[in-house]
KEKE-3310 file (N, C-alpha, C; in steps of 0.2 Angstrom, whole numbers, plus 5000, padded with zeros to 4 digits):
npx = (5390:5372:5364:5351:5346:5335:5327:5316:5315:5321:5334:5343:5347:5356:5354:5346:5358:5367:5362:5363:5377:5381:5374:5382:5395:5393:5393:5405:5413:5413:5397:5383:5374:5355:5345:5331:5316:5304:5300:5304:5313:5314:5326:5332:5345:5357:5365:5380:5387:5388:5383:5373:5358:5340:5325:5309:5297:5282:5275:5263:5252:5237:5227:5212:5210:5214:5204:5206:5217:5211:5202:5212:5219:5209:5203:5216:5218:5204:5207:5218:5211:5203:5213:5229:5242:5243:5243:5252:5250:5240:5242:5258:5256:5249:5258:5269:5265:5263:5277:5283:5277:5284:5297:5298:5294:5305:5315:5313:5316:5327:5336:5338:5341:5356:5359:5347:5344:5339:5337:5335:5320:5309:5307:5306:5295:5283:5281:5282:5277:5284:5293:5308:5323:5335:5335:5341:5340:5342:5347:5347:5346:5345:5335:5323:5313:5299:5288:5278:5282:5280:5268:5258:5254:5267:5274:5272:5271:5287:5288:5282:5290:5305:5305:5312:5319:5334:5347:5354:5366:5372:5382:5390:5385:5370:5367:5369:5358:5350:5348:5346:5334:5325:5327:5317:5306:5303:5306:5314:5327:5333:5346:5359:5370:5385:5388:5395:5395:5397:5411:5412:5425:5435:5427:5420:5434:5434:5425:5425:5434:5429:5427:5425:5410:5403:5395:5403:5415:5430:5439:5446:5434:5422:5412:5395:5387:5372:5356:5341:5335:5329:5335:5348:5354:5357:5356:5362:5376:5375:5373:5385:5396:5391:5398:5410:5427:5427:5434:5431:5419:5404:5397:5384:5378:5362:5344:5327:5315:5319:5325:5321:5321:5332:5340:5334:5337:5352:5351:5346:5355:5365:5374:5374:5379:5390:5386:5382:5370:5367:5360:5353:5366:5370:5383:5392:5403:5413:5412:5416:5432:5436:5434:5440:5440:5427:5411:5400:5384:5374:5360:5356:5364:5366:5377:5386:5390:5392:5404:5415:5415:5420:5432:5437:5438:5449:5446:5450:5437:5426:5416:5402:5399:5387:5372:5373:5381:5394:5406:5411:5418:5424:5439:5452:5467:5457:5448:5450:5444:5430:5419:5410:5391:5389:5384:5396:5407:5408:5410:5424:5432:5431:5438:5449:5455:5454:5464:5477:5477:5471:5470:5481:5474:5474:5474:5472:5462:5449:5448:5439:5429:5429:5422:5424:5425:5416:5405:5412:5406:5394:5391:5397)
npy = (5490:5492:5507:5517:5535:5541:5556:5571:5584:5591:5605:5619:5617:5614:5598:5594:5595:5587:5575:5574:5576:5562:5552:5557:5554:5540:5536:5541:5531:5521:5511:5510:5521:5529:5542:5548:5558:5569:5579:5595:5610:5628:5631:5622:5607:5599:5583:5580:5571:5562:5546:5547:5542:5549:5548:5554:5556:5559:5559:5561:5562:5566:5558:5558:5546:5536:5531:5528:5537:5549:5546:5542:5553:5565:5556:5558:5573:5576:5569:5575:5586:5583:5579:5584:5587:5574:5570:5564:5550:5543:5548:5544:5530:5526:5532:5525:5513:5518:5519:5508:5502:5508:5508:5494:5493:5501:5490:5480:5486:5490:5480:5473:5482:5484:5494:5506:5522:5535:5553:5563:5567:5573:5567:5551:5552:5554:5545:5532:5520:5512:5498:5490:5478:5481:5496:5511:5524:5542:5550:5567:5580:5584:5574:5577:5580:5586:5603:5597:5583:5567:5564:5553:5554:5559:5550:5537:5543:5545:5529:5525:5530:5527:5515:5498:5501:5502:5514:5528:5541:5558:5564:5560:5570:5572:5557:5555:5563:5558:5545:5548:5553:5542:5532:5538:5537:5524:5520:5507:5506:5495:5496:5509:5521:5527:5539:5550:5565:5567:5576:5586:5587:5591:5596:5606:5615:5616:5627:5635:5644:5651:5665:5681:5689:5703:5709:5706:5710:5721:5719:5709:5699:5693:5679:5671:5657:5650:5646:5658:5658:5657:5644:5645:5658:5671:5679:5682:5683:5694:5704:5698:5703:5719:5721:5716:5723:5723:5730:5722:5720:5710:5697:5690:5675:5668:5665:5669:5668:5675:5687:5700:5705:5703:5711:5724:5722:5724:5739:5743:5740:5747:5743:5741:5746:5739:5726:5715:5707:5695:5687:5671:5662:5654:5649:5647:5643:5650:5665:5659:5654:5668:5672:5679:5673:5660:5660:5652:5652:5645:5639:5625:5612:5598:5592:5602:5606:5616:5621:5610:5611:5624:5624:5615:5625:5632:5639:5647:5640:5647:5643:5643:5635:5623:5611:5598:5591:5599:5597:5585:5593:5603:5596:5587:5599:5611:5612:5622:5633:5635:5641:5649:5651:5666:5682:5689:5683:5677:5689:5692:5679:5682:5694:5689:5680:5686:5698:5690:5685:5674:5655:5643:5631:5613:5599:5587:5589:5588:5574:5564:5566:5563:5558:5543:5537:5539:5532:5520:5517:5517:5505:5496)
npz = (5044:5045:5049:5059:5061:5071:5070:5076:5070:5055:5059:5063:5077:5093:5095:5083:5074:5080:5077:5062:5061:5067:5058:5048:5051:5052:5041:5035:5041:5034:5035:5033:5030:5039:5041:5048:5048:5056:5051:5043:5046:5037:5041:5038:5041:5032:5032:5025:5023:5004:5004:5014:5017:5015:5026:5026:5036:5042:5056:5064:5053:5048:5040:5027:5021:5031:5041:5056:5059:5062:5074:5080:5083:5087:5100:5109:5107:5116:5128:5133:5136:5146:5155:5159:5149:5145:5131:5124:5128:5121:5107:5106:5108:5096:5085:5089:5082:5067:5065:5068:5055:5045:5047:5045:5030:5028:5029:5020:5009:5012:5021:5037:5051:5059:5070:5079:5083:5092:5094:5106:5120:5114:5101:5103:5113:5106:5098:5107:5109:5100:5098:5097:5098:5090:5095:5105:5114:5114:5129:5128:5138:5155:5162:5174:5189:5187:5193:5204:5204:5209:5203:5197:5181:5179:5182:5174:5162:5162:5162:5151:5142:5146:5153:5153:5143:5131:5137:5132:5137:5134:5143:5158:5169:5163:5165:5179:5182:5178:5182:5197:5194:5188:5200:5209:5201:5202:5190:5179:5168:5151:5153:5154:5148:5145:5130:5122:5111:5094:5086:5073:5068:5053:5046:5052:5052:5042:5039:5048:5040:5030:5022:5031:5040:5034:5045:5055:5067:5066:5074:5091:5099:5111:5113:5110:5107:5104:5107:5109:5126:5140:5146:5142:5146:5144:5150:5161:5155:5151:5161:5169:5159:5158:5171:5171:5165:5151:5137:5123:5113:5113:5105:5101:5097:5087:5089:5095:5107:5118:5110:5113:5122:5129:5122:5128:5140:5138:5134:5145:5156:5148:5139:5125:5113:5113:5113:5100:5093:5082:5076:5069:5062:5047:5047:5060:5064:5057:5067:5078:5078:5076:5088:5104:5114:5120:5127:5140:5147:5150:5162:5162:5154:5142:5135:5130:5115:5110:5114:5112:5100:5097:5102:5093:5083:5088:5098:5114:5127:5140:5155:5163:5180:5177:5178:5172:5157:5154:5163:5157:5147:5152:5157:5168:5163:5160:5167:5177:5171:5172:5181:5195:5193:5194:5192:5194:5197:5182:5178:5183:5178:5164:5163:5167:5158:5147:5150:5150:5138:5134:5131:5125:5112:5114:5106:5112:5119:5111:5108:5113:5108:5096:5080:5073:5086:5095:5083:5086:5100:5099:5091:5095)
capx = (5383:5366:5359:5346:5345:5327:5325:5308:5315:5330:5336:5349:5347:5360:5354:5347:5364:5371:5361:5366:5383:5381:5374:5389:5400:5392:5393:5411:5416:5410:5393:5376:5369:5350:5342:5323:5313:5296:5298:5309:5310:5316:5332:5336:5353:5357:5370:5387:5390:5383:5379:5368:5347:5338:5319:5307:5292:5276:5273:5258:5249:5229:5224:5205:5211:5213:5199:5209:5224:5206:5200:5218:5221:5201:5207:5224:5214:5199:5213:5224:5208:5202:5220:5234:5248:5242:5240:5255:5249:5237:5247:5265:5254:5247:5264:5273:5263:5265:5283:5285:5276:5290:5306:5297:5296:5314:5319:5309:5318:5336:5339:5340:5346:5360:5357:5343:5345:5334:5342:5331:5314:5303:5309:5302:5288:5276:5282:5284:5273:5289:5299:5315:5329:5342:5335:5342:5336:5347:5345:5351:5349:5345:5330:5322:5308:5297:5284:5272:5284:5278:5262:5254:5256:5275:5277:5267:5276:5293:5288:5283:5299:5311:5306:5314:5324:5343:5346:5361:5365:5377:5387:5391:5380:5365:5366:5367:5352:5342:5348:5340:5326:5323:5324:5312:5300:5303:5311:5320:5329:5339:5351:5361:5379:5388:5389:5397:5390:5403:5412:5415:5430:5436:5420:5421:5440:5433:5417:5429:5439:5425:5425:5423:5404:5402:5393:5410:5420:5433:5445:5443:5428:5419:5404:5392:5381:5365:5348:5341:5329:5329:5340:5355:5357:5359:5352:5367:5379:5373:5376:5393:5399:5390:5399:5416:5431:5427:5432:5432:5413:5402:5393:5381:5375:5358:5339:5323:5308:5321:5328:5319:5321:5339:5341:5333:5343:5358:5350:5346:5363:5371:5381:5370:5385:5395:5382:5382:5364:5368:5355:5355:5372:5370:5389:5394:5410:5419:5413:5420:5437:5440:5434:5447:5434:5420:5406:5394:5382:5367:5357:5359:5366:5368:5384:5388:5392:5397:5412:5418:5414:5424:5441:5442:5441:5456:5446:5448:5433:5425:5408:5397:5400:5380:5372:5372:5387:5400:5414:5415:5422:5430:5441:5460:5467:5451:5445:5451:5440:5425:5419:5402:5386:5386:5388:5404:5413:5407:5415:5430:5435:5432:5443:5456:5457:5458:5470:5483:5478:5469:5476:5484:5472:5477:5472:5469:5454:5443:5449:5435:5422:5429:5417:5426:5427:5407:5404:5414:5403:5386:5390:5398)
capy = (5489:5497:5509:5522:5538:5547:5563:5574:5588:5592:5611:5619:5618:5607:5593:5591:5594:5582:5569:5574:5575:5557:5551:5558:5550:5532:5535:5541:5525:5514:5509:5512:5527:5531:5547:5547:5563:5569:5586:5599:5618:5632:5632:5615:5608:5592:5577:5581:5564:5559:5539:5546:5540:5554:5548:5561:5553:5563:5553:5564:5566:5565:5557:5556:5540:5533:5534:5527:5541:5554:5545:5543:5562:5568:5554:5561:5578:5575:5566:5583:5592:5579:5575:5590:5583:5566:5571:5558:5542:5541:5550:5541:5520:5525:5537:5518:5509:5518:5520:5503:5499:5512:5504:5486:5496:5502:5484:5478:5488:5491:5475:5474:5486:5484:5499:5512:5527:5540:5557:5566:5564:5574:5563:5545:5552:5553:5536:5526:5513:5507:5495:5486:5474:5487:5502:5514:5531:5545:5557:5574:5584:5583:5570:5578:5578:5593:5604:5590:5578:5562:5563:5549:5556:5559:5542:5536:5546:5541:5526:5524:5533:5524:5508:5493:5504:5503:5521:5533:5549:5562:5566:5557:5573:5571:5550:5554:5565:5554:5538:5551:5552:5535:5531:5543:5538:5517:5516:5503:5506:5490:5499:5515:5520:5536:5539:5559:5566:5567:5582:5583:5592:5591:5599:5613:5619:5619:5630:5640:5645:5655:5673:5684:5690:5710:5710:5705:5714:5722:5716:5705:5700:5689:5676:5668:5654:5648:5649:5665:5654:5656:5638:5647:5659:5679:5688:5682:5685:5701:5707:5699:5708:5724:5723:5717:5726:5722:5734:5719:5718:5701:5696:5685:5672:5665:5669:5665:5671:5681:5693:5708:5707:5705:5718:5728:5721:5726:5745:5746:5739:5753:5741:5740:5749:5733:5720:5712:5702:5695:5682:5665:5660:5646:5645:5649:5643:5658:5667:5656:5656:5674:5677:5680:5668:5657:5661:5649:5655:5642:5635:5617:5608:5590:5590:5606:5604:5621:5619:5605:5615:5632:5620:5615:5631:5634:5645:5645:5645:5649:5641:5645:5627:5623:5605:5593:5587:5604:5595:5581:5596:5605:5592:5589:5607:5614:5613:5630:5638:5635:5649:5650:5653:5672:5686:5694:5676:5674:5694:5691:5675:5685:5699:5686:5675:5691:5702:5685:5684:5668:5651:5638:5624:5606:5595:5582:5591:5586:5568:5560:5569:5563:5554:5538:5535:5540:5529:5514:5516:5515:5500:5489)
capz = (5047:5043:5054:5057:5066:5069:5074:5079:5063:5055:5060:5066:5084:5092:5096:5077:5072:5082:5073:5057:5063:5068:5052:5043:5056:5051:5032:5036:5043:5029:5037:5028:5037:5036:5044:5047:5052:5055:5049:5042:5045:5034:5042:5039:5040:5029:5030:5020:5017:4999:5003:5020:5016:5020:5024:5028:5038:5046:5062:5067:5049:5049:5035:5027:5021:5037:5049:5061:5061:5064:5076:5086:5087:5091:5108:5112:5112:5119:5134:5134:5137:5152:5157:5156:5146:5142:5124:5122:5129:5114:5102:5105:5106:5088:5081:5088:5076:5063:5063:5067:5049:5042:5048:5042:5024:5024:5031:5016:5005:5012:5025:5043:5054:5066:5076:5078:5088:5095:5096:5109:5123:5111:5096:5104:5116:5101:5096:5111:5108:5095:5103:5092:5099:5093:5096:5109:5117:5120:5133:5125:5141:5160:5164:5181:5191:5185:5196:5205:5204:5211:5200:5194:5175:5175:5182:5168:5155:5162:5163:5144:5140:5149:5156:5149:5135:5131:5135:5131:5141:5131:5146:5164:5173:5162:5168:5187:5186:5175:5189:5204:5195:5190:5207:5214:5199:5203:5183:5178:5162:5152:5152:5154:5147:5142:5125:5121:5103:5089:5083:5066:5067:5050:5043:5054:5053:5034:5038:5048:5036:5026:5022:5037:5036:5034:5054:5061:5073:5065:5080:5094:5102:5115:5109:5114:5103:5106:5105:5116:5127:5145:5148:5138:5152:5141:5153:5167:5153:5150:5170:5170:5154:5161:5178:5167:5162:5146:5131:5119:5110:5114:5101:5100:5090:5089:5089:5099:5111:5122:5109:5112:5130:5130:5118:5132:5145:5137:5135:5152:5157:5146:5138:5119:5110:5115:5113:5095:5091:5075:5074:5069:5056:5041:5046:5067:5066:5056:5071:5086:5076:5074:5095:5107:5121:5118:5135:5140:5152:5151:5167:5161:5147:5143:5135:5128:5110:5106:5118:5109:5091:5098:5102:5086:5079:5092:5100:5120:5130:5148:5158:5169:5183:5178:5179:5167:5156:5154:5167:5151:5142:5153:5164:5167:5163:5156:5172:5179:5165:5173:5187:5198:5190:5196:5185:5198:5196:5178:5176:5184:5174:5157:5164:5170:5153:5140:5150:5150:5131:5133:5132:5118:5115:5112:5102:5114:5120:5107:5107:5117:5104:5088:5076:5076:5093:5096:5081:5089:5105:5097:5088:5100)
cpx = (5378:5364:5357:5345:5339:5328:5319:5311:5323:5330:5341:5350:5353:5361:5350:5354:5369:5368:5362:5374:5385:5380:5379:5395:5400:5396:5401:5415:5414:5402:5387:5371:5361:5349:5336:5321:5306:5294:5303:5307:5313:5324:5336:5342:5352:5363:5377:5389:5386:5379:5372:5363:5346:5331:5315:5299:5286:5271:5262:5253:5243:5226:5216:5206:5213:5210:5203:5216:5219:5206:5206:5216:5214:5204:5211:5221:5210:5203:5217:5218:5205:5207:5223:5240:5248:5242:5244:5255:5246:5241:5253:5261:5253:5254:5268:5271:5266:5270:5285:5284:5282:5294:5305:5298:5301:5318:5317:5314:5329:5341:5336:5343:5348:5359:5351:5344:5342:5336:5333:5322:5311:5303:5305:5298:5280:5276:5285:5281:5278:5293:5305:5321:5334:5342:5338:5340:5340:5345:5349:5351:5345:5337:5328:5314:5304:5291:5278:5274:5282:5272:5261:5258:5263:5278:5275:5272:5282:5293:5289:5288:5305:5312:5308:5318:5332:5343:5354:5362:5371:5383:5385:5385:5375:5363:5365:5362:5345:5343:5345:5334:5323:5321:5317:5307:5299:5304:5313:5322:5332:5344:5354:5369:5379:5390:5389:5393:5399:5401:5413:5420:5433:5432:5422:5427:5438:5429:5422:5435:5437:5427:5421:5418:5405:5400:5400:5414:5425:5439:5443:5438:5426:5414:5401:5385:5378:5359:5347:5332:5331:5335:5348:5358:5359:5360:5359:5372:5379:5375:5381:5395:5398:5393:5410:5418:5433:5427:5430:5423:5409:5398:5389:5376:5370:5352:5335:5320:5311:5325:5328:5321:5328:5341:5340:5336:5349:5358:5351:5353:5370:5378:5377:5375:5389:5393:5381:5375:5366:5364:5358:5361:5372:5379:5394:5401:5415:5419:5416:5427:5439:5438:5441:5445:5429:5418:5402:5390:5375:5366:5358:5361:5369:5374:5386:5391:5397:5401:5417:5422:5418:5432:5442:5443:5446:5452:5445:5441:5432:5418:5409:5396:5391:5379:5371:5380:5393:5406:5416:5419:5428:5433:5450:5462:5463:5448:5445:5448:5434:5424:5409:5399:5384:5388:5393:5408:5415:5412:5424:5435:5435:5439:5449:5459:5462:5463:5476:5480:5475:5472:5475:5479:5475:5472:5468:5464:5448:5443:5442:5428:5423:5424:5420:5424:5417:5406:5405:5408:5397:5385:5393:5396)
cpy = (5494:5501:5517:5525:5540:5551:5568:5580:5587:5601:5613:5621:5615:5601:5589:5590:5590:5575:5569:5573:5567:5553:5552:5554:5542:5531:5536:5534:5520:5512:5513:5518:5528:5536:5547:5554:5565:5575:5590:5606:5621:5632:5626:5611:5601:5589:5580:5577:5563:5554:5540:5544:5545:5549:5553:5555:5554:5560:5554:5567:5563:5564:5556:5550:5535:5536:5534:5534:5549:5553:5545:5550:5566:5565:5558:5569:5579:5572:5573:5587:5588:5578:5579:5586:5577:5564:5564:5551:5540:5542:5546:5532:5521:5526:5530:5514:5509:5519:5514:5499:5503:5510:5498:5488:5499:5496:5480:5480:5489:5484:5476:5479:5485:5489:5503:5516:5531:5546:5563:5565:5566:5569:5554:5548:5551:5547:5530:5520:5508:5504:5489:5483:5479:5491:5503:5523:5535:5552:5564:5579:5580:5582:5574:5578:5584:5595:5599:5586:5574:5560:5556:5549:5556:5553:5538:5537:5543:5534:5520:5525:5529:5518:5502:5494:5504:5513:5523:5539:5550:5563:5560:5563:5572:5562:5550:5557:5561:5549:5539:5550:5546:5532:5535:5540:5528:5515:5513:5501:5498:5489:5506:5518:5527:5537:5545:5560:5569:5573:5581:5588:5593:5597:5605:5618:5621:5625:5636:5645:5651:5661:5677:5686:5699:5712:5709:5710:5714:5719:5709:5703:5694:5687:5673:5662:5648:5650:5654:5662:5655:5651:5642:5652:5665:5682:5689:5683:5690:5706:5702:5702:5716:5725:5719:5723:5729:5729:5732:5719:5712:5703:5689:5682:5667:5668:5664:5669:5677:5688:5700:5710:5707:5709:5723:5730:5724:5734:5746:5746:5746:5749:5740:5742:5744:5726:5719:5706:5700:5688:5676:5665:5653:5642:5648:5649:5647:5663:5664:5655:5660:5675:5674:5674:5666:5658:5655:5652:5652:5637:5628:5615:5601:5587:5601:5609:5612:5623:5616:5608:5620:5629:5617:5617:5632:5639:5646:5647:5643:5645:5643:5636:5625:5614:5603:5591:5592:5601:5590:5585:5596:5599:5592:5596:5612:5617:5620:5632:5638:5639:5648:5651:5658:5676:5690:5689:5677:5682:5696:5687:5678:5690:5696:5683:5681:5695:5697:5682:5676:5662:5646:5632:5619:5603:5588:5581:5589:5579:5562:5560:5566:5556:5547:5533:5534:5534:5521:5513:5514:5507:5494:5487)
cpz = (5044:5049:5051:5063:5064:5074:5072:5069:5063:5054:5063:5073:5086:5093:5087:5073:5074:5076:5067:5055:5064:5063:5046:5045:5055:5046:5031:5038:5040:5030:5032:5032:5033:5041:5044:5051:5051:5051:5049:5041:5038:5034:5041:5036:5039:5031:5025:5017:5010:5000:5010:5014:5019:5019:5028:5030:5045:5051:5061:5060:5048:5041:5034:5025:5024:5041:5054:5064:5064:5070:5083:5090:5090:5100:5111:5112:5117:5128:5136:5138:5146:5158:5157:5154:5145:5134:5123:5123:5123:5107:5100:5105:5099:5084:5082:5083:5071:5061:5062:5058:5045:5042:5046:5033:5020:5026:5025:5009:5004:5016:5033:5045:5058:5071:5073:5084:5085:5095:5101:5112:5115:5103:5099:5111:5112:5098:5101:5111:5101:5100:5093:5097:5096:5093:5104:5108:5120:5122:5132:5130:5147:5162:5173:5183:5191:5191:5196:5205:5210:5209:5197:5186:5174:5177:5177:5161:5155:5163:5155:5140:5141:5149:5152:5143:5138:5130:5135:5134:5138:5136:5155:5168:5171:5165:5173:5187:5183:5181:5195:5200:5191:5195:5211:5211:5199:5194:5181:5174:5160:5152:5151:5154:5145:5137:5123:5114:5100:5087:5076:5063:5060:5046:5046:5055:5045:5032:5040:5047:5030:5027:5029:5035:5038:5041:5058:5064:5070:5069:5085:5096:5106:5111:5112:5107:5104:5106:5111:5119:5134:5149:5146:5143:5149:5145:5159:5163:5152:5156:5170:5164:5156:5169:5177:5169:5157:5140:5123:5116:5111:5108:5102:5096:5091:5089:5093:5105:5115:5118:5110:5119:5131:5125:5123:5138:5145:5136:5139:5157:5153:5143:5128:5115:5109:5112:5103:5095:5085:5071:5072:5064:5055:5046:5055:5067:5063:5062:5078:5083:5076:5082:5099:5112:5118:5125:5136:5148:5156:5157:5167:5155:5147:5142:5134:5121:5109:5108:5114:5101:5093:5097:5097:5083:5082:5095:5109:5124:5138:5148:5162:5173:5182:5179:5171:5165:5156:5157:5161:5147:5146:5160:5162:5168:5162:5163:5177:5176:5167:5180:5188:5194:5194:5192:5188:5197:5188:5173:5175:5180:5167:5157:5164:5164:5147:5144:5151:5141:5129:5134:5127:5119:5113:5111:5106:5118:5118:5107:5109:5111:5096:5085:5076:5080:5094:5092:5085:5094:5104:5095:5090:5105)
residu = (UNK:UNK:UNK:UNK:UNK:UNK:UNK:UNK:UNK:UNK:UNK:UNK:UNK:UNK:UNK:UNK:UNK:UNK:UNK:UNK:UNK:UNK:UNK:UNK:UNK:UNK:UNK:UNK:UNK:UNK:UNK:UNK:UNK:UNK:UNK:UNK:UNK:UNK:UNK:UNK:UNK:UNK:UNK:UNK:UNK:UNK:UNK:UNK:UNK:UNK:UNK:UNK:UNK:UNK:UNK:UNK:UNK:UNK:UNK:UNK:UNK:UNK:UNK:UNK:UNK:UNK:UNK:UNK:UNK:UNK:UNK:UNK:UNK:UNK:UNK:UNK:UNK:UNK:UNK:UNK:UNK:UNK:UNK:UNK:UNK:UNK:UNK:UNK:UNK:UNK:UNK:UNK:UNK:UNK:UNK:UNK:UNK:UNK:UNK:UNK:UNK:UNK:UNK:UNK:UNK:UNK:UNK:UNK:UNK:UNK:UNK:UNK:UNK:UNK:UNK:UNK:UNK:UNK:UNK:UNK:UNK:UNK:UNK:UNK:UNK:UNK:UNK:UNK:UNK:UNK:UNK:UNK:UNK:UNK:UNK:UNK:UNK:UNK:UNK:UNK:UNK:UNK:UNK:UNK:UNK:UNK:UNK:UNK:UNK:UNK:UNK:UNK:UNK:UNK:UNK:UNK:UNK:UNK:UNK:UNK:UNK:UNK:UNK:UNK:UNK:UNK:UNK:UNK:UNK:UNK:UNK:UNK:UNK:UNK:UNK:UNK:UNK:UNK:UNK:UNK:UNK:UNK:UNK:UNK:UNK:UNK:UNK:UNK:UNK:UNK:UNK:UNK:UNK:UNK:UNK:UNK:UNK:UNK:UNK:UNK:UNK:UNK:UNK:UNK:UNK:UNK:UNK:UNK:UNK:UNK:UNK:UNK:UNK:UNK:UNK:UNK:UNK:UNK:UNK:UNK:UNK:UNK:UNK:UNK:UNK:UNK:UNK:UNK:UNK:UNK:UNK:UNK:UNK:UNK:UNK:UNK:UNK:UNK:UNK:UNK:UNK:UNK:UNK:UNK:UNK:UNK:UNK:UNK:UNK:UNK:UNK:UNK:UNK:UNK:UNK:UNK:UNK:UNK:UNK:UNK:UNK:UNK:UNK:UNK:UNK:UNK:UNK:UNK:UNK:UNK:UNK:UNK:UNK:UNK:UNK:UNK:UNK:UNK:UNK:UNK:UNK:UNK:UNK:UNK:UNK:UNK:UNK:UNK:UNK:UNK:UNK:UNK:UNK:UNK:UNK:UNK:UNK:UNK:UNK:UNK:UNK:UNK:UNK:UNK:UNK:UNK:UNK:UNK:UNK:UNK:UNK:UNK:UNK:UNK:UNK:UNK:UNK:UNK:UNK:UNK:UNK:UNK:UNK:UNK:UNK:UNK:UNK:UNK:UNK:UNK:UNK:UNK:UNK:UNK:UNK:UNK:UNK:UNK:UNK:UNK:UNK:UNK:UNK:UNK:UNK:UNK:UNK:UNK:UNK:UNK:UNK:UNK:UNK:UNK:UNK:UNK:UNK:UNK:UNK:UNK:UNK:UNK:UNK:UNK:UNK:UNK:UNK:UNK:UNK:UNK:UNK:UNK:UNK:UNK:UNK:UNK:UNK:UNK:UNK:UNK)
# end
């Protein structure tokens, strides 16, 4: 089959890596994979398959040679300035158009497409005004009802967003909270199934395999990797480590608006000696390999991808019980590994896991995540 993901950029966060991971996963199964994106950073992470398509396509670009792309965005200003947050009503009707003419240009040139998929809100907000018979929209983390809910505006927005769309939610938690807040917002999607995001385990028992990097910890050590953003939840892993046993080192891997403050956090705490910043890494996975425990400690998460990415390094890990998808990891035996979101729970299970040396993983952990399996789901 042909099909085509689009996603907002390509970087290494993890929901663009999932779509890149998903693109590999088509092209891996025979299938004509394309990629489409709006923009790419510095840090940007490509496809490994050779036959992927990349196409690179600037939704939001303000052309002198078309008035009309002027004349959209002064609107959708001019609305943001009247309206708070409306920018996307005008913005996402014209950004549909024009993508709409895009996907007729690559149908033009490569066929039909049996599937398109969306990988995340902020990816089809700016382009909701596209609609296609086999596109689908997937919910990369927990749809909820934001301050002021019952506005006007976010009924509006979810409204444009959702209604009438084939949607996809990454885990079973991120579906039941998007199903509450449909209901509250009178929603009524065409559809809504559970479709987990593909590991590319292969790839990454290869990645982590690489030369240790010069920053590594001689020895053991705790990790933790994610962006350092509020949602990720540092600062609660920082006061359980600091109210630990712990003599093993935590490292962590990641960058982002909270660094300087949890760098502080961990002075104040008197555990900075301990605490490993090691910023962002091209290549994560030699570090969740060589750790004794992988930690999660984030507020919500829709699935939890670097769970799934730690157990194929073999490397056991812990969470914090938060909302969204985490129980799709951790379930069956997994499920003991998971402990309250307080930093004296989140203490105690660190203490409890390394002084018994951790625990063996199995293979049959990852199974639900393998690329295959994902790929079959989309395409039936």
């Amino acid at each position: 089959m042909r099909t085509l993901i689009i996603v907002r950029a390509l970087k290494t966060g993890g929901m663009e890596r999932v779509a890149v991971n998903l693109a590999d996963a088509f092209a891996e199964q025979g299938h004509e994979s394309h990629l489409l994106f709006y923009k790419k950073r510095k840090d940007a992470l490509y496809p490994t398959h050779p036959s992927v398509k990349l196409h690179e396509f600037n939704v939001n670009r303000i052309s002198l040679a078309n008035p009309l792309s002027i004349l959209t965005e002064l609107s959708a200003r001019l609305s943001n300035l009247i309206w708070r947050k409306s920018y996307f009503l005008i913005a996402g009707w014209f950004g549909g158009m024009r993508l709409a003419k895009k996907v007729a240009q690559l149908k033009a040139e490569y066929g039909t497409f049996d599937r398109i998929i969306f990988r995340g809100e902020g990816t089809y907000e700016i382009v909701w005004g596209f609609r296609h018979e086999k596109s689908c929209y997937v919910l990369e983390n927990v749809v909820s009802a934001p301050a002021g809910k019952g506005s006007l505006q976010t009924k509006l927005r979810y409204n444009k967003l959702f209604a009438g769309r084939d949607l996809v939610s990454v885990s079973h938690g991120v579906q039941t909270a998007a199903e509450q807040t449909f209901t509250q917002y009178g929603i009524t999607p065409k559809s809504l199934k559970v479709i987990t995001n593909p590991c590319p385990i292969v790839q990454i028992r290869q990645q982590a395999e690489a030369e240790k990097p010069a920053t590594m910890p001689s020895g053991p050590y705790l990790v933790n990797v994610a962006r350092l953003v509020p949602q990720k939840g540092q600062n609660l892993l920082l006061e359980a480590y600091a109210q630990s046993q712990q003599t093993l080192p935590l490292v962590i891997v990641g960058s982002g608006k909270l660094e300087q403050t949890l760098k502080q956090q961990a002075k104040d705490l008197g555990i900075a000696d301990k605490v490993h910043f090691v910023g962002n890494q091209a290549n994560p996975y030699v570090w969740m390999k060589h750790a004794s425990l992988f930690v999660l400690s984030s507020e919500f998460e829709g699935l939890g991808i670097v769970l799934f990415e730690a157990l194929a390094c073999g490397t056991p890990i812990l969470s914090v019980d938060c909302q969204g998808g985490v129980r799709d990891v951790f379930k069956g035996e997994l499920e003991q590994y998971l402990c309250e979101r307080t930093p004296q729970a989140l203490a105690e299970k660190m203490d409890s896991l390394i002084a018994q040396g951790g625990y063996p993983v199995k293979e049959e952990w990852i199974d639900d995540f393998k690329p295959e399996n994902v790929v079959n789901a989309f395409l039936s």
